[in-house]
N, C-alpha and C positions, 0 to 999 in steps of 0.2 A: 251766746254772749249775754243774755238776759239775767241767765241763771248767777253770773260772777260780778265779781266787781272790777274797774278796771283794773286794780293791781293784780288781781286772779286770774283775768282774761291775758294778761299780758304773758304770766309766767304758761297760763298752757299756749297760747302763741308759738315758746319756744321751746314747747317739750319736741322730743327726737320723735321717729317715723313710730318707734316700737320702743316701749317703756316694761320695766318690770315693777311689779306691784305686787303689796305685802298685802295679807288679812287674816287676822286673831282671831278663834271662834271657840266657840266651846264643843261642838258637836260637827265631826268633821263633815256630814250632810250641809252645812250651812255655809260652805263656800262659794256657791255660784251664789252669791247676793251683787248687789250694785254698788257697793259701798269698799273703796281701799281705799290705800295708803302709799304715797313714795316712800313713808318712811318705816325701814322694818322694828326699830325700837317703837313705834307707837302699835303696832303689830303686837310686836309681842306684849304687849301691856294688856291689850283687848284679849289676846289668848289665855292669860291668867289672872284676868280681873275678878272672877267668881270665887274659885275657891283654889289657886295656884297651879294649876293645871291645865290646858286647852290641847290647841291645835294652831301650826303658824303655817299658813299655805306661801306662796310665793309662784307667781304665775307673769305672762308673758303677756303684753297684746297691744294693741296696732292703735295710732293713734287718732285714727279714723272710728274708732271703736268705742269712743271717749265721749260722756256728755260734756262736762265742765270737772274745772279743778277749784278746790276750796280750802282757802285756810283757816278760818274760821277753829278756835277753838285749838288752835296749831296741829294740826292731824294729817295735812299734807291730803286730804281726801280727794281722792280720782272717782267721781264715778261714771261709772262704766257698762256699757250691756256683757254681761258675763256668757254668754252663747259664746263670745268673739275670745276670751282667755283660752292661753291653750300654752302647756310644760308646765303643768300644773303640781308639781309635787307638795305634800303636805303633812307633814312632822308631827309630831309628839312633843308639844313643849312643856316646859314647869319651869316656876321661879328656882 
């Protein structure tokens, strides 16, 4: 609770048991990081933010698994211990 604000802490309060979560990357090694998103349009923004090309993962996990959620910057950011994601498939995006 530290890490949010109460409006933050409110909305993960009433996230479900098991959420799915997007993340943009350019190098598809860089998926277990701690950092998504609920939102898959902000995903894919971060997947072709360099040069119109990435990778758009979408993965699975428990919401015990969950540090805090954060709006800031309107990004829908979950983050999360990624050990705990798992139906992880992950795409080939482009604008």
């Amino acid at each position: 609770q530290g890490l949010m604000y109460k409006n933050e802490y409110s909305i993960y309060t009433n996230l479900p048991d098991e959420l799915t979560v997007y993340r943009g990357i350019k190098h598809k090694e860089y998926f277990k990081r701690f950092s998504w998103t609920l939102d898959v349009e902000i995903a894919k923004q971060f997947a072709v933010r360099f040069d119109g090309i990435g990778y758009l993962c979408k993965a699975k996990i428990r919401k015990e698994n969950i540090f805090c959620y954060l709006s800031g910057r309107m990004e829908s950011e979950i983050v999360l211990n990624p050990n705990f994601l798992y139906d992880i498939p992950i795409k080939k995006y482009k604008k």
